[in-house]
C-alpha positions, 0 to 999 in steps of 0.5 A: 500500500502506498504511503506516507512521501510518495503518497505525498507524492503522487497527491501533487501530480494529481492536483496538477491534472486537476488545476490544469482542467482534468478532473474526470479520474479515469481520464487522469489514471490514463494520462498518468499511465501514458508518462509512466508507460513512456518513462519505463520504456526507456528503463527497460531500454536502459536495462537491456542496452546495460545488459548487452555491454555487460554480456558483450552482445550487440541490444538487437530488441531496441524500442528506440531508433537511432532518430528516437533518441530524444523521445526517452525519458532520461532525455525528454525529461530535462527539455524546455517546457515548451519543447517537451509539450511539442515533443511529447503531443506531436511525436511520441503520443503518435510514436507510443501509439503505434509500437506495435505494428501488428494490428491484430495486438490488442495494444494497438486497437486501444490505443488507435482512439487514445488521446493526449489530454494534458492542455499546458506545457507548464503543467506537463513539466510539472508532471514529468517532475512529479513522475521522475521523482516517484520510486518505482523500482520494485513491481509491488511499487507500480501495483501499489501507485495503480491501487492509490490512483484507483482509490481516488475514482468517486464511485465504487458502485459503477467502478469497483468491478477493478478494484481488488486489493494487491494483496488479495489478489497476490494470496489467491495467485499463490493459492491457484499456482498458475502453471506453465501450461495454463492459459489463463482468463479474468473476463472482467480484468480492470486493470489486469491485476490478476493477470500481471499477478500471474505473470509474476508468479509464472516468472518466480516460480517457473522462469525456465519456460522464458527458455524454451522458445514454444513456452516462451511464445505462449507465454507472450501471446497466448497464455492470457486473456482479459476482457472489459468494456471500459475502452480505458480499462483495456488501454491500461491493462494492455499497457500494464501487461506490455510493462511486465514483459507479455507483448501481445496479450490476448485482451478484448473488449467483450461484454462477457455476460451477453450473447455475443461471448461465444467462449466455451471450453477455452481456458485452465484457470480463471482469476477474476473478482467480477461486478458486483452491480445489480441486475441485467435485461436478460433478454441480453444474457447467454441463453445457456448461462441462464440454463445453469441459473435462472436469474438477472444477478451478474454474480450468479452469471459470472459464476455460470460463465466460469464454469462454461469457459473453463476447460474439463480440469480447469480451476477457478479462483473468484470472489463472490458476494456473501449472498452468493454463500446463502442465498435462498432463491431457486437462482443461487441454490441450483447454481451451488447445486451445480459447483458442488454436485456437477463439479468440484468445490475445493475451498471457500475462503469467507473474508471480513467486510473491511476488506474492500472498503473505503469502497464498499463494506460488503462482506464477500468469499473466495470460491476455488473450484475445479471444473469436472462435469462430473461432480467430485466434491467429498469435502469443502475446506472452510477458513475463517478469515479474520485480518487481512494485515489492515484494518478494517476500517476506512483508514486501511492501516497496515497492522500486525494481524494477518492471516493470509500467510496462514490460509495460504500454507494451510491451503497448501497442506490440506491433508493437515487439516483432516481433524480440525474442530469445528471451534477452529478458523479452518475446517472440512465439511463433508458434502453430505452435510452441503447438501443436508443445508440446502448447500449452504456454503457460508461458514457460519452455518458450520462453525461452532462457538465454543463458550467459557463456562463462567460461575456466578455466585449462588443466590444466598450468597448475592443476598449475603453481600448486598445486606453488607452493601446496605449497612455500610450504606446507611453507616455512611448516611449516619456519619453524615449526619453528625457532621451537618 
């Protein structure tokens, strides 16, 4: 989380923006990621150009051309203002606009209709100023500068659907373990959070397959996919990606709950925190997603999708609305019914309300599920999550209690919890007892509360000591009375 000076920080390039007429904050968040994107070209330039003099080998994957040289960072950066607003809005928006070629990149189809929209010279040196000043080196950084921008957006309900807490989004990256062999899915990206997340967990864990030149190439080009229909979501998420090293990531504009989504059978891992925003014309809906449950809900659609787009084996990692857990319509149990009985539903992550806010204080889960076709489930793991490393309230402070480290080694050793008391924070139910509760799946319904026996004194006793009480009382009342 981004705090204290380069908070600061970024609070100063933000009302830049904002004196010099952009006060609409997506619009801000896009031109601020253009600089960004600008500056880290030219350090990923810097970086491969060191690398080859170390190595002794000729930097034969240049971004900047002999004649380009001025449109770098490192070089633009200590320009007049006048002559960097020129630079900037006539030759490097264009230049940044078309680094890819290929028209069939995602990057240059959303970035075909984006528009440079900083109106001043004084206020763009200002803001490169601002920029050149942030310290940006770790990628925990960029997520973090991402997640304080997104903070600043005025309306949870239209665009909390891509605000997802790193942290969170990092614990459940770790619980699915995306695999060199995955092609991977979140059809409501945002800002492609859970993407580069993956992304970053692929390179940690398996950097080998950067080696090989078929797994490199799915890496680049095939192995994920996102979709939104926030034309800046897509230009941002593209960009995003392209910075962590994917090139050509397949990202769509795609409505995914509509007819128009023909995706089936089509990914191994879906990531995704979908929106939460109420109800749809249905007449809009995939007919076959109404076939699985029977309802205008999106989060009762998203998960319907899920399981159609998954391939047999595929695993899901999502976030859902507490409701989701519960809910007695005909709509949310025949699509409990459908993970648990048709599939296999492995874990159910319950997470305090603080986690979203100041956004939302809603209370929500995290469902992990393999898609089978034939059901599978014995037994659902239960947590109980208490803290999350922040409180729970608007401010979000970081704090000492945290129980993500424990979920996720718990998670990974489930053969441990066999045993487990219901009285604890995790624990197995076996399916039978889903069932018997109408496959009620919040963690309430399964959770004892061990109580502490506590002795009161007998009622003699009570008596005994309020006679006491009394003539101490009217011992005192004398006392006073003698002194009147």
């Amino acid at each position: 989380m981004l705090v204290g000076e380069e908070r600061n920080k970024v609070d100063q390039i933000w009302d830049t923006f904002w004196t010099g007429g952009l006060t609409n904050p997506l619009l801000v968040i896009e031109q601020f990621t253009y600089l960004l994107f600008i500056k880290q070209l030219d350090d990923i330039e810097t970086e491969n150009e060191a690398n080859a003099a170390l190595l002794g080998y000729e930097n034969e994957d240049k971004i900047f051309g002999p004649h380009q040289q001025n449109f770098r960072w490192s070089k633009f950066k200590n320009l007049a203002p006048a002559v960097q607003f020129k630079l900037l809005s006539e030759e490097i928006f264009p230049f940044i606009k078309n680094l890819h070629p290929d028209n069939e990149a995602s990057y240059t189809r959303f970035m075909k209709d984006a528009t440079f929209q900083i109106s001043a010279p004084d206020k763009l040196a200002k803001i490169i100023e601002g920029i050149d000043k942030l310290e940006l080196d770790e990628e925990d950084s960029k997520g973090d500068l991402y997640e304080y921008m997104l903070s600043k957006l005025a309306s949870s309900k239209i665009n909390g659907q891509f605000r997802t807490p790193r942290h969170i989004i990092k614990m459940m990256v770790e619980m699915a373990a995306p695999q060199p062999s995955d092609i991977i899915v979140d059809p409501a990206m945002g800002t492609a959070g859970f993407l580069v997340t993956a992304e970053e967990f692929i390179r940690k864990h398996h950097s080998d397959m950067l080696l090989d030149d078929e797994q490199a190439r799915h890496f680049s080009s095939s192995m994920f996919h996102g979709f939104d229909t926030d034309p800046t979501m897509l230009r941002i998420g593209t960009m995003n990606m392209m910075l962590h090293g994917v090139h050509y990531p397949r990202i769509d504009y795609k409505d995914s709950l509509s007819k128009n989504n023909y995706d089936k059978d089509s990914y191994t891992l879906v990531l995704a925190n979908p929106p939460f925003k109420g109800s749809l014309d249905s007449e809009t809906v995939e007919e076959s997603l109404l076939r699985v449950t029977k309802t205008k809900k999106t989060e009762l659609l998203f998960l319907a999708l899920f399981l159609r787009i998954l391939k047999l084996g595929g695993r899901a990692a999502v976030i859902v609305p507490d409701g989701v857990l519960f809910g007695s319509s005909k709509a949310h149990q025949s699509l409990r019914k459908e993970i648990v009985d048709g599939n296999k539903l492995s874990a159910v992550i319950s997470m305090p309300s603080g986690v979203f806010k100041p956004y939302a204080g809603v209370s929500t889960a995290i469902l992990f599920f393999t898609k089978t076709g034939a059901g599978g489930t014995d037994k659902v793991w239960f947590y109980d999550m208490k803290a999350d490393g922040y409180s729970l309230d608007d401010k979000r402070q970081e704090i000492a209690e945290n129980d993500i480290p424990d979920i996720i080694a718990r998670f990974r050793n489930l053969e441990q919890e066999e045993g487990r008391k219901r009285t604890e924070q995790s624990f197995f139910v076996p399916v039978e007892e889903i069932r018997e509760n109408g496959y009620d799946l919040s963690v309430n319904k399964y959770k004892e509360i061990e109580y502490e026996k506590v002795e009161y004194p007998s009622t003699e006793e009570i008596l005994k000591k309020l006679n006491t009480l009394s003539k101490e009382l009217q011992k005192g009342y004398a006392e006073l009375e003698k002194m009147i």
